[in-house]
C-alpha positions, -999 to 999 in steps of 0.1 A, spaced: 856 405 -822 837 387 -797 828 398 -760 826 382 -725 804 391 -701 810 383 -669 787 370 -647 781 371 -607 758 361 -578 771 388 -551 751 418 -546 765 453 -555 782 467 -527 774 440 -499 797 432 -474 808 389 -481 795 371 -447 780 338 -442 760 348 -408 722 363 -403 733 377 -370 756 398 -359 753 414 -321 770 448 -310 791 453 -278 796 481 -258 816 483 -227 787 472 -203 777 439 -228 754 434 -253 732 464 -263 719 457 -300 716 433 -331 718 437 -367 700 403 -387 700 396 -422 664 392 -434 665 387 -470 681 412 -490 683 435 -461 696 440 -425 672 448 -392 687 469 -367 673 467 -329 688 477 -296 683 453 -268 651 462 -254 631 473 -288 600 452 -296 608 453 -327 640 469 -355 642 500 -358 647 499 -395 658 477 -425 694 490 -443 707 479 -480 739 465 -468 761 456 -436 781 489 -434 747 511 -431 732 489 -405 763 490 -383 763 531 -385 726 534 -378 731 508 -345 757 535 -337 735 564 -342 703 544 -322 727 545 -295 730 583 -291 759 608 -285 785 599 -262 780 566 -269 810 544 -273 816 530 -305 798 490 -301 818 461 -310 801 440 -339 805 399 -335 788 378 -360 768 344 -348 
């Protein structure tokens, strides 16, 4: 009996994209950016210096741009560049 092991190049539970930028819009424009940086995604809002902090994967990033915004906030709009 033999076995076949399957092999891939896609991390565990990233999100498939070919972009290193993506930028969130809220109803008044622009107000963050999440970039790729190796394995990992930096979130910033427009007028940090620098991110706020580096997530695993796509889906995280995204929720901790929407919690950087604060409550009441509207939900952004994520485009990828």
């Amino acid at each position: 009996m033999s076995v076949k092991h399957e092999t891939t190049t896609e991390r565990p539970g990233a999100v498939a994209d070919d972009h290193g930028l993506w930028v969130a819009f809220g109803p008044v424009g622009a107000v963050g950016t999440i970039r790729r940086v190796g394995e990992a995604y930096a979130v910033a809002l427009l007028d940090d210096a620098e991110p706020r902090g580096s997530y695993p994967n796509l889906e995280v990033a995204k929720a901790a741009l929407r919690t950087a915004l604060g409550p009441g906030a509207e939900r952004p709009d994520f485009r990828a560049h």
